[in-house]
py3Dmol code that shows the C-alpha trace and the ligand (Angstrom):
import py3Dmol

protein = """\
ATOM      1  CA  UNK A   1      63.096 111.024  81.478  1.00  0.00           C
ATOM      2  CA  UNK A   2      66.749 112.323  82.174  1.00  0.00           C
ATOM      3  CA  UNK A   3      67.434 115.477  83.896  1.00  0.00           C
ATOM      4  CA  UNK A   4      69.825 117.909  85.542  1.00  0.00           C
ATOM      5  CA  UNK A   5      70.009 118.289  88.741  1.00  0.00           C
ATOM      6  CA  UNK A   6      70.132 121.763  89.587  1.00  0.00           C
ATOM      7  CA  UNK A   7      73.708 123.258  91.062  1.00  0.00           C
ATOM      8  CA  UNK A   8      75.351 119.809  90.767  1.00  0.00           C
ATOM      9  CA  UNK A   9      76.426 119.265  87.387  1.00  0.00           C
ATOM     10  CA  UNK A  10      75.051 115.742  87.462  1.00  0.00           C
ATOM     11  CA  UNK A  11      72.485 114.075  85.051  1.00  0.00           C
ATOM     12  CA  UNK A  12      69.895 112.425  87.166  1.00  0.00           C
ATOM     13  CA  UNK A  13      68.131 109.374  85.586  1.00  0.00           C
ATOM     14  CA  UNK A  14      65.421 107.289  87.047  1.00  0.00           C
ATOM     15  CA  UNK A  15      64.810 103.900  85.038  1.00  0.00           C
ATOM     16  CA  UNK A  16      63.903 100.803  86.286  1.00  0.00           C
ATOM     17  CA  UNK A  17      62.564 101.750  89.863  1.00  0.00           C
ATOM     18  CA  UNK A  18      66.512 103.237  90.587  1.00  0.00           C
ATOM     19  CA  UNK A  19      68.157 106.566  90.118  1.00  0.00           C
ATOM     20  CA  UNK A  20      71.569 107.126  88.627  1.00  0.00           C
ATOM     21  CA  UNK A  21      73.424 110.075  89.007  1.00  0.00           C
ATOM     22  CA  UNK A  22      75.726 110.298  86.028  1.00  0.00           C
ATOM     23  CA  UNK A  23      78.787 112.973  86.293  1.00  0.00           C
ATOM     24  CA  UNK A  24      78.396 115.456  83.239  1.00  0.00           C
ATOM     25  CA  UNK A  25      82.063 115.921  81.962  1.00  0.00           C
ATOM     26  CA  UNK A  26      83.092 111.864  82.729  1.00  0.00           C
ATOM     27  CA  UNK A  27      82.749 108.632  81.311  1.00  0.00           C
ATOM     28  CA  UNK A  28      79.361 107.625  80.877  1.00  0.00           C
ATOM     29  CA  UNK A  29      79.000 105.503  83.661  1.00  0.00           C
ATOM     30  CA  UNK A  30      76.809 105.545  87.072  1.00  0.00           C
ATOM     31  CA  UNK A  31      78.969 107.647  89.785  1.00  0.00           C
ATOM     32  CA  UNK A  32      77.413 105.783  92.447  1.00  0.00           C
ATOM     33  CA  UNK A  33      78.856 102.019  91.468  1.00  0.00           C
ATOM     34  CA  UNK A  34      81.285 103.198  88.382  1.00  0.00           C
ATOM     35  CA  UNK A  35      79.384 100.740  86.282  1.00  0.00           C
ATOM     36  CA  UNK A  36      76.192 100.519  83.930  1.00  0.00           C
ATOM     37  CA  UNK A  37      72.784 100.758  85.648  1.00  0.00           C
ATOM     38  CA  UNK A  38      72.360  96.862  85.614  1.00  0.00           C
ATOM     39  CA  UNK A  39      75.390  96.485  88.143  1.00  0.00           C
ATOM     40  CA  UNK A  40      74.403  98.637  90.508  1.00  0.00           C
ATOM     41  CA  UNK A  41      73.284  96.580  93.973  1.00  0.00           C
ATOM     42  CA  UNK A  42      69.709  95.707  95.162  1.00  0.00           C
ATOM     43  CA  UNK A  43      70.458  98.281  98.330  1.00  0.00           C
ATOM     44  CA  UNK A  44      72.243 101.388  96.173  1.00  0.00           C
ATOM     45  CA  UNK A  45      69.046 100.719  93.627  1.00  0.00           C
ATOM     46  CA  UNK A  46      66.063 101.730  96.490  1.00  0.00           C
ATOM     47  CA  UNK A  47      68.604 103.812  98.144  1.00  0.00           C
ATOM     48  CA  UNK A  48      67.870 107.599  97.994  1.00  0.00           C
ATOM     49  CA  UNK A  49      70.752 109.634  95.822  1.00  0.00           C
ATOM     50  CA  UNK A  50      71.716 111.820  99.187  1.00  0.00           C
ATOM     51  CA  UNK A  51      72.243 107.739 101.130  1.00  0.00           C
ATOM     52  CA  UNK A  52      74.043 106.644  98.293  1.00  0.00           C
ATOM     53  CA  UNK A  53      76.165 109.531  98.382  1.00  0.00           C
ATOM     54  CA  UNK A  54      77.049 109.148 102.202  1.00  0.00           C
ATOM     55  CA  UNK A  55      79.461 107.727 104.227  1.00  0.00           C
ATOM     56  CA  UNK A  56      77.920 104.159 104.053  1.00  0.00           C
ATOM     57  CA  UNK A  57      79.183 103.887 100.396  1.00  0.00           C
ATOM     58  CA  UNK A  58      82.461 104.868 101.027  1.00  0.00           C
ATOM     59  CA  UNK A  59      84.308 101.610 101.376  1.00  0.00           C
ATOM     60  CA  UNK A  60      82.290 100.202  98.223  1.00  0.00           C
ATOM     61  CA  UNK A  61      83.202 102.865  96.213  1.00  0.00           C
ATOM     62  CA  UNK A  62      86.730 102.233  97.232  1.00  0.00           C
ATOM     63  CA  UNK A  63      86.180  98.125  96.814  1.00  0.00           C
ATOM     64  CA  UNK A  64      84.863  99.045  93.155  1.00  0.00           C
ATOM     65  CA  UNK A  65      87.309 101.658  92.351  1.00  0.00           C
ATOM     66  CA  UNK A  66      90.111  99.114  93.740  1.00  0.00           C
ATOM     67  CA  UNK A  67      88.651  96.460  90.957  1.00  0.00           C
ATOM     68  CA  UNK A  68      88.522  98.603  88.060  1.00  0.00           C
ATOM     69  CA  UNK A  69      92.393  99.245  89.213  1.00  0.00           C
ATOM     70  CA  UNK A  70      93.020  95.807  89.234  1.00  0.00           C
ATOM     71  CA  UNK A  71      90.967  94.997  85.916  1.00  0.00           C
ATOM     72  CA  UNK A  72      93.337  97.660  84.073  1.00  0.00           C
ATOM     73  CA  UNK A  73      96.641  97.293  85.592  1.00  0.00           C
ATOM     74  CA  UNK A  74      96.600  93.661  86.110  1.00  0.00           C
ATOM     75  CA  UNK A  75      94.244  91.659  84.292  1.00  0.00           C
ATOM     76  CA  UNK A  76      94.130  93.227  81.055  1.00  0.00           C
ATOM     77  CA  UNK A  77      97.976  93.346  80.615  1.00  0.00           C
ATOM     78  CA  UNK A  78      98.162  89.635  81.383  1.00  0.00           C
ATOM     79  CA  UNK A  79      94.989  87.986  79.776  1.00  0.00           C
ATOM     80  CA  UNK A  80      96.685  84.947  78.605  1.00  0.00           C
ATOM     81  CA  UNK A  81      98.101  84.480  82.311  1.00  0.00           C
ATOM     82  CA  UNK A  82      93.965  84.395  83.362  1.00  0.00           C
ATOM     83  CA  UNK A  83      93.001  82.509  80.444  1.00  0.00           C
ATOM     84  CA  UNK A  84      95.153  79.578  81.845  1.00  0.00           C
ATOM     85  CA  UNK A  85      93.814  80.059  85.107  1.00  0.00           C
ATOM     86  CA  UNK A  86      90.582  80.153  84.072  1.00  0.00           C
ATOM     87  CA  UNK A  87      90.842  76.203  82.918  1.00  0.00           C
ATOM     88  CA  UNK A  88      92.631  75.170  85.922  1.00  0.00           C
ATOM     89  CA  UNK A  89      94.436  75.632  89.043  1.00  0.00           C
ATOM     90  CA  UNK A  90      97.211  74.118  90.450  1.00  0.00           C
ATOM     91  CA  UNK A  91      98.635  75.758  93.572  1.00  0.00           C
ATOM     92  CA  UNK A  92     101.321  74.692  95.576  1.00  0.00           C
ATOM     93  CA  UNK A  93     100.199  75.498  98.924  1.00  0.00           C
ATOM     94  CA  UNK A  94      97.262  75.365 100.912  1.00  0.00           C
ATOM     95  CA  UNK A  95      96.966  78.312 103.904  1.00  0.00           C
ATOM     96  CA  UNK A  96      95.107  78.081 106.912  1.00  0.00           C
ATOM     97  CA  UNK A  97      95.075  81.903 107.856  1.00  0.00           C
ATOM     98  CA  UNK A  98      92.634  84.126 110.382  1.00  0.00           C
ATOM     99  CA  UNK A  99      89.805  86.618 109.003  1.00  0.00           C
ATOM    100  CA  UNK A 100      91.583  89.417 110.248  1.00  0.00           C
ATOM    101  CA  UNK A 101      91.318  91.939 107.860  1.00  0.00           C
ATOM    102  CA  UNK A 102      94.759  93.266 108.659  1.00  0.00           C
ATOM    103  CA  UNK A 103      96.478  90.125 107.800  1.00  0.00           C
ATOM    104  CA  UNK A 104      95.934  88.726 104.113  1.00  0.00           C
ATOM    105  CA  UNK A 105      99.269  86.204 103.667  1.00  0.00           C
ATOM    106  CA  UNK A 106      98.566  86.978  99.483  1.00  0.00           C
ATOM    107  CA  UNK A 107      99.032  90.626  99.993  1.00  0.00           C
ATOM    108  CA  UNK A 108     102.012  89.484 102.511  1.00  0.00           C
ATOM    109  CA  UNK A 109     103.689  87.222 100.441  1.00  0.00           C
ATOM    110  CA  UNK A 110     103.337  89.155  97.203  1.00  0.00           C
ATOM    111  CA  UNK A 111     101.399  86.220  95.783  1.00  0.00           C
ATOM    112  CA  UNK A 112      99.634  85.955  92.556  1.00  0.00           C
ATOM    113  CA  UNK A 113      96.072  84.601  91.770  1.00  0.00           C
ATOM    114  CA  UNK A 114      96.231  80.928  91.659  1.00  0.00           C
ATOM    115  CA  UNK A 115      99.722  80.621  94.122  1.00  0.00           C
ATOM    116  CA  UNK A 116      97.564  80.065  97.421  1.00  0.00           C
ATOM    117  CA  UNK A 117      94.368  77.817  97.886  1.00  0.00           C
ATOM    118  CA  UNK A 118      93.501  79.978 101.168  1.00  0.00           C
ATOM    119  CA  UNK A 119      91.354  78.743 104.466  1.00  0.00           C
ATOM    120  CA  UNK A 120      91.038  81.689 106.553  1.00  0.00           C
ATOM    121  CA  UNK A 121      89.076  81.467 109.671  1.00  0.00           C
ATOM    122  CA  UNK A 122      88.696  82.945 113.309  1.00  0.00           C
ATOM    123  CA  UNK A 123      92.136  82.644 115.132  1.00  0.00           C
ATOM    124  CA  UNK A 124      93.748  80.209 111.911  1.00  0.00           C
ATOM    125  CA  UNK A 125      92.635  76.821 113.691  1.00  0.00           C
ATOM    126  CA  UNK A 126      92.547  73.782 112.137  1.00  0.00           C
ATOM    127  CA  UNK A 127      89.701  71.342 114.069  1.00  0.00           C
ATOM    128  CA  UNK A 128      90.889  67.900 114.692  1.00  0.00           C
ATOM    129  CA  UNK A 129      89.442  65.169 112.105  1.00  0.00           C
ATOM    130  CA  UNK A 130      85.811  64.416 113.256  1.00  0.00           C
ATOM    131  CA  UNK A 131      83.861  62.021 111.054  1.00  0.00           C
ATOM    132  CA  UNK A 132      80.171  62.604 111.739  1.00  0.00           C
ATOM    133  CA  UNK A 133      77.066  64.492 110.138  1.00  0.00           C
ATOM    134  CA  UNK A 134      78.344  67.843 111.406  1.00  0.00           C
ATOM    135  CA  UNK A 135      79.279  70.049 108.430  1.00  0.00           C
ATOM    136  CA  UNK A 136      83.366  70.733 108.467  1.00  0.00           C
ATOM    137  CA  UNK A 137      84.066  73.651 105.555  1.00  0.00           C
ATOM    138  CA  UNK A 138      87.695  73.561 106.666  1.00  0.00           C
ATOM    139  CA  UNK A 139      88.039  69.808 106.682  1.00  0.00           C
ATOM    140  CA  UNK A 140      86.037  69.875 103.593  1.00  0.00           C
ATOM    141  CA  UNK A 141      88.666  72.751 102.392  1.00  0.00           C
ATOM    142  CA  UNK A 142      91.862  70.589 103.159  1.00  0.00           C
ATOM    143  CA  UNK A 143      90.433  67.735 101.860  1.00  0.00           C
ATOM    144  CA  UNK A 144      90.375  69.411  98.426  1.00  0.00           C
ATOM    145  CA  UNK A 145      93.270  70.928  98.608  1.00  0.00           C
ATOM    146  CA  UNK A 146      95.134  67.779  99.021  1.00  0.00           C
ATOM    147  CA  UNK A 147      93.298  65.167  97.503  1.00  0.00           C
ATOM    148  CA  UNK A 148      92.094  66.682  94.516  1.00  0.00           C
ATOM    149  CA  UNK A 149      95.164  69.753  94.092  1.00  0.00           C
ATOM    150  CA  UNK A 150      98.093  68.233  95.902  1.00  0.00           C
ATOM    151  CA  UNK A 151      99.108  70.447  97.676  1.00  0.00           C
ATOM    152  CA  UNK A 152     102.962  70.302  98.729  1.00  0.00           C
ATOM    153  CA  UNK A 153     102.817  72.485 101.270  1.00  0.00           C
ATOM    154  CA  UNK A 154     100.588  73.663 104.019  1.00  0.00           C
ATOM    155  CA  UNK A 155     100.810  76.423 106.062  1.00  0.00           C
ATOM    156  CA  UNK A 156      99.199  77.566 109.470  1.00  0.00           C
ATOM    157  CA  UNK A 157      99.401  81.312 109.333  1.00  0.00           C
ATOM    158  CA  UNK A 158      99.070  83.068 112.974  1.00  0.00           C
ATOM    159  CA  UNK A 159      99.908  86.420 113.424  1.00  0.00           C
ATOM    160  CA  UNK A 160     100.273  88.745 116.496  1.00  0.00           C
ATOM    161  CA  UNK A 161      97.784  91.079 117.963  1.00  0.00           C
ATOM    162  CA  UNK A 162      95.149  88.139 117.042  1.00  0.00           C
ATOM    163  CA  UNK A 163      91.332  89.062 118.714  1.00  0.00           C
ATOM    164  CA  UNK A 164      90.023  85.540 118.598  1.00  0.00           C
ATOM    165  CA  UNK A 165      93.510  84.412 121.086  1.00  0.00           C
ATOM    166  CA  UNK A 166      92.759  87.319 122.913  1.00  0.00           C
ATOM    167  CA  UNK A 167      89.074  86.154 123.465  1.00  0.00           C
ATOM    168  CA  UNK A 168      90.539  82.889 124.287  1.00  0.00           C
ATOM    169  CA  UNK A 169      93.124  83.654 126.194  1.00  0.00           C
ATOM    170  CA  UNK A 170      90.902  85.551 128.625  1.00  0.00           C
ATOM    171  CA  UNK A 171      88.343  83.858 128.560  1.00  0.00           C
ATOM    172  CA  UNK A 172      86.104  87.078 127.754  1.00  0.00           C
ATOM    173  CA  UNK A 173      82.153  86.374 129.119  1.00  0.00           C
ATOM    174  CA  UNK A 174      81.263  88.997 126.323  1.00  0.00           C
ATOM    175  CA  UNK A 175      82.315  86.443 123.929  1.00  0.00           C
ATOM    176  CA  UNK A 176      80.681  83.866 125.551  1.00  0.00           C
ATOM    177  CA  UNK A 177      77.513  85.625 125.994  1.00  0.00           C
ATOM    178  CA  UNK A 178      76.957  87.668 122.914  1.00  0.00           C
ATOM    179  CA  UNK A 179      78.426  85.412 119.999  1.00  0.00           C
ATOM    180  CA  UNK A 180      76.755  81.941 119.560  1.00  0.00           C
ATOM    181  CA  UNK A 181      79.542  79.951 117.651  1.00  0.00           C
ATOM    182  CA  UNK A 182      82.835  82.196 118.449  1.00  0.00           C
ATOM    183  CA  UNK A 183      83.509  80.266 121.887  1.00  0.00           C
ATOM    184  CA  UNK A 184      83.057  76.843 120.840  1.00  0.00           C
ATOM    185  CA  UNK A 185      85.217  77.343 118.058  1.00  0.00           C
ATOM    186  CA  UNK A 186      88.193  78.639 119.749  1.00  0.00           C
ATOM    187  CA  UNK A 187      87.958  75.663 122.054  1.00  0.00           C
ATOM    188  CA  UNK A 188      89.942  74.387 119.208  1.00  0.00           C
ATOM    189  CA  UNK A 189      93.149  75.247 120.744  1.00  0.00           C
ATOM    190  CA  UNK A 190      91.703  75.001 124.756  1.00  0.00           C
ATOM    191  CA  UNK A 191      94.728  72.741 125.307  1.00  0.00           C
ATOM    192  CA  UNK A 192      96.989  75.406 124.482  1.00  0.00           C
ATOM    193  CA  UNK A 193      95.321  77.970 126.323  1.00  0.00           C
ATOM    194  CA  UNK A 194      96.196  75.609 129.504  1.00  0.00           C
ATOM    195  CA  UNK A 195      99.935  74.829 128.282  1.00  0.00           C
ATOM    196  CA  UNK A 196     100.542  78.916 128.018  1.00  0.00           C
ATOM    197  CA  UNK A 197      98.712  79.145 131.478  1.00  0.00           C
ATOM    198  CA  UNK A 198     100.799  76.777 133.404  1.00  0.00           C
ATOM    199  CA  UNK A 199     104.306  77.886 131.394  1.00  0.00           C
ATOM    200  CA  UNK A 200     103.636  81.873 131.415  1.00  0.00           C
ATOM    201  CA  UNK A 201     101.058  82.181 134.398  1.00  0.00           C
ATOM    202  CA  UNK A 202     103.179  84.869 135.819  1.00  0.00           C
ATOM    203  CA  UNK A 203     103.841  86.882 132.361  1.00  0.00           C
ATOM    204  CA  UNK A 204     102.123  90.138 131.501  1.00  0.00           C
ATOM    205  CA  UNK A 205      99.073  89.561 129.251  1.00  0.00           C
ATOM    206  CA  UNK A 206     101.098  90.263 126.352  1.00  0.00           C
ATOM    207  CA  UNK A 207     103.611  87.664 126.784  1.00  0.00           C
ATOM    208  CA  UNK A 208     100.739  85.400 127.306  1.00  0.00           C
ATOM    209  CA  UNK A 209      98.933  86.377 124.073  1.00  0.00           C
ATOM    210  CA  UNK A 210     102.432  86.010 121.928  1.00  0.00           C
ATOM    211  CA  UNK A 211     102.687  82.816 123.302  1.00  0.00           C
ATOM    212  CA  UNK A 212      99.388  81.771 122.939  1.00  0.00           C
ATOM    213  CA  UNK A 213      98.808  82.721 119.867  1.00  0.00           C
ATOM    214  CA  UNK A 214     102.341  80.683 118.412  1.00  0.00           C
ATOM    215  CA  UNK A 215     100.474  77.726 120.688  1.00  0.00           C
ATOM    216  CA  UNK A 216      97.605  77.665 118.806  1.00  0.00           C
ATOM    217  CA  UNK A 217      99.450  77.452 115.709  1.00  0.00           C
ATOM    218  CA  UNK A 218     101.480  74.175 117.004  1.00  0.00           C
ATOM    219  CA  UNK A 219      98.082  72.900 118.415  1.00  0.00           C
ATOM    220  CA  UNK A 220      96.431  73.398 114.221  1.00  0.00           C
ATOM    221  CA  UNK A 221      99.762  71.350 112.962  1.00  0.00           C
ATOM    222  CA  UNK A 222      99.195  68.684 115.467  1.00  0.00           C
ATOM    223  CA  UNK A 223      95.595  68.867 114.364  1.00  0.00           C
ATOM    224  CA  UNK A 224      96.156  68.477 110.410  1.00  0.00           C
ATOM    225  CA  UNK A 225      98.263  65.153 111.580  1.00  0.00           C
ATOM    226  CA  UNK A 226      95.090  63.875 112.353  1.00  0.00           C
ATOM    227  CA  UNK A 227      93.497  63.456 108.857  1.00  0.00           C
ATOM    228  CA  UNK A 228      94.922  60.292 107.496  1.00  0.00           C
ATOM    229  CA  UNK A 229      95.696  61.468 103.963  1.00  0.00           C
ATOM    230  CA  UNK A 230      97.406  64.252 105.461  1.00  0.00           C
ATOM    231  CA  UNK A 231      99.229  62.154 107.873  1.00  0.00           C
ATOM    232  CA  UNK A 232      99.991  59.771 104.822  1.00  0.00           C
ATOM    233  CA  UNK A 233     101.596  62.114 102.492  1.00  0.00           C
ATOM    234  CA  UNK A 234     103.413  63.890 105.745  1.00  0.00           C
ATOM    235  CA  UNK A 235     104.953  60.153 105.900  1.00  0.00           C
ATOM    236  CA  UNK A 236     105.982  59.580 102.460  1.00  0.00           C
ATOM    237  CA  UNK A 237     107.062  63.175 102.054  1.00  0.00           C
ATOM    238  CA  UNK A 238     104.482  64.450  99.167  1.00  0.00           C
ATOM    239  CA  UNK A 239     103.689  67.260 101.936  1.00  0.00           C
ATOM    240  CA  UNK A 240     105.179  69.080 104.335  1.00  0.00           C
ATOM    241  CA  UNK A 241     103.436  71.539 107.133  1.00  0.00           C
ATOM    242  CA  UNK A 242     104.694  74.727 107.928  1.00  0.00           C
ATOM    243  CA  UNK A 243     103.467  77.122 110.786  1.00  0.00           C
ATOM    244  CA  UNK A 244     103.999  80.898 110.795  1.00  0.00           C
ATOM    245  CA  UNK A 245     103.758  83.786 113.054  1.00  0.00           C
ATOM    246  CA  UNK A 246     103.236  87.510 111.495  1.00  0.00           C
ATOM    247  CA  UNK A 247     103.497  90.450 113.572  1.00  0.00           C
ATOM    248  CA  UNK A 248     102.190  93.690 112.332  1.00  0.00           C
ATOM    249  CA  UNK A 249     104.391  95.820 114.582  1.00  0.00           C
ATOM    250  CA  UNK A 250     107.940  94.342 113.417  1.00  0.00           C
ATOM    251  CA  UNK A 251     106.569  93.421 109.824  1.00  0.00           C
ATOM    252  CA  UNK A 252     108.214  90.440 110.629  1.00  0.00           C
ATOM    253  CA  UNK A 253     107.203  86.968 110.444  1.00  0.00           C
ATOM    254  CA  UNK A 254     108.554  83.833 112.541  1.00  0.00           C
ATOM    255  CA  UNK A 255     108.759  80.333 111.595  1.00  0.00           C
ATOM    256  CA  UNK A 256     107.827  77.308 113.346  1.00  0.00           C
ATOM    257  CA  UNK A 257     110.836  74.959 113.694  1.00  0.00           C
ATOM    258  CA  UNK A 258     109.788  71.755 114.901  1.00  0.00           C
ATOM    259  CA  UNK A 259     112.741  69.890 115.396  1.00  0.00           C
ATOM    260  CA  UNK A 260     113.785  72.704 118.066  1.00  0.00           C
ATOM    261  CA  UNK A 261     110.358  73.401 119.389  1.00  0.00           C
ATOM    262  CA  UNK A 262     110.636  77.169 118.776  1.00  0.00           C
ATOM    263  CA  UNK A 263     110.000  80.180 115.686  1.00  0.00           C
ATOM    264  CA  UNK A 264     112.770  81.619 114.329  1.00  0.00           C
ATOM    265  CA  UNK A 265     113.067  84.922 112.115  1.00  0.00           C
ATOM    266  CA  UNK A 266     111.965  83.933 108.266  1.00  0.00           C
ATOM    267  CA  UNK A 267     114.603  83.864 106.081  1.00  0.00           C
ATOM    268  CA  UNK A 268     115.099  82.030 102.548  1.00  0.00           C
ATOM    269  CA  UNK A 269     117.593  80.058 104.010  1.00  0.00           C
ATOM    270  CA  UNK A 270     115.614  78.509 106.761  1.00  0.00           C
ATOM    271  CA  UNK A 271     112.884  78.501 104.561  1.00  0.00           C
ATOM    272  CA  UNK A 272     115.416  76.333 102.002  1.00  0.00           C
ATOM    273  CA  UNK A 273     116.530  74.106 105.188  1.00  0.00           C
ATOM    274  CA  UNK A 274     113.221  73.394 106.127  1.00  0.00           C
ATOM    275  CA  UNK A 275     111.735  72.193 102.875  1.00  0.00           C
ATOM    276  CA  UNK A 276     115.162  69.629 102.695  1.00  0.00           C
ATOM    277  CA  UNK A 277     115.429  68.627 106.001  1.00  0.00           C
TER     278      UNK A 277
END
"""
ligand_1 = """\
1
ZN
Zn 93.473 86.623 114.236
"""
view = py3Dmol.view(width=600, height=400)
view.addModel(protein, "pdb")
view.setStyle({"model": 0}, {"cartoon": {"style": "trace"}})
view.addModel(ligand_1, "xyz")
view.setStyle({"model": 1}, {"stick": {}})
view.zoomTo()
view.show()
């Protein structure tokens, strides 16, 4: 049976083994997930009202609230936009791109659902073409994106200030030690780890890291090159690979140019040369 909670002007209702705390003057929906009872998650459900309430929720609430946002302002003023999508996509590039939470290229590039088939993975590194029994998800990933989407372009976003370089770069034991899969992964770009040592062994850390991390990003080109339908279509010109470098302190992102071995500054012109040249 419902009832109010004393002092709180909230209407407490316990139905199917959860408890919903309903805000008296609002919409009609559960303050804890902003939804009906049905959505509300396995954890908020056996979760005490005071928990739910707390700090832990916090970024859900947000995440939810952030949705709803989304569902209003975006999706509902272009349905027929997501009713195309939702028969097919057909995007143009393919990103490799690191977890990092502070560095999502679609919120960087102002992109729209359906622009960007995204990879995103510790440190952006693309693993060299290995045919065995192992199970590849980003071989796997590229495969579909150029196979099955055709892709025209793919690009290897790196960005500054990266953790997984860092861990590489120093060689951290606490990575070693504590994490069972980071290390062996970021033995992807080991080879560039020993180019950056040898050409900046006398740099500050810093310099190091920049350099490692742009590197890394050279190493993951080199490393798409070895999938032959990638290689192919490189050849005939159906796709062409990019690398770039973000750096959350400038706001600024660098482009690899390969036929001068350095980044420069991204620009629409360069950006324009590159894709014709
Ligand atoms: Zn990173």
């Amino acid at each position: 049976m419902p009832r109010w909670r004393q002092g709180q002007r909230r209407l407490v209702i316990a139905a199917a083994n959860a408890t919903h705390t309903f805000r008296i003057a609002a919409s009609p929906a559960c303050s804890v997930c902003r939804f009906s009872p049905s959505c509300i998650p396995p954890d908020a459900v056996r979760a005490k009202p005071s928990k739910i309430k707390g700090r832990t929720t916090v970024p859900l609430r947000k995440l939810a609230a952030g949705f709803l946002d989304f569902q209003r302002d975006t999706f509902a003023p272009k349905r027929q936009f997501f009713d195309q999508l939702a028969q097919k996509q057909e995007p143009k590039v393919a990103m490799i791109a690191c977890s990092d939470s502070r560095v999502d290229p679609a919120i960087l590039t102002n992109s729209e659902s359906g622009d960007i088939f995204m990879v995103r993975n510790v440190a952006n590194l693309v693993p060299p073409c290995a045919r065995d029994e192992e199970k590849h998800g980003i071989s796997a990933a590229l495969e579909f994106a150029v196979i099955a989407l055709e892709v025209q372009h793919i690009i290897v976003f790196g960005h500054a200030n990266c953790g997984g370089i860092k861990a590489l770069l120093t060689n951290d034991p606490t990575t070693a030690e504590e994490h069972e899969f980071i290390h062996n992964w970021l033995d992807i770009a080991g080879e560039a780890r020993r180019r950056t040592l040898i050409a900046a062994r006398n740099q500050p850390l810093e310099v190091q890291l920049h350099k490692l991390e742009r590197e890394a990003i050279k190493t993951s080109l080199s490393n798409l090159l070895t999938f032959p339908w990638i290689e192919q279509r490189v050849r005939d010109g159906r796709l062409r690979l990019h690398g770039w470098h973000f750096d959350l302190h400038s706001g600024s992102i660098d482009v690899y140019v390969a036929s001068e071995d350095r980044f420069l500054p991204l620009t629409i012109d360069l950006i324009a040369e590159l894709q014709d040249g």
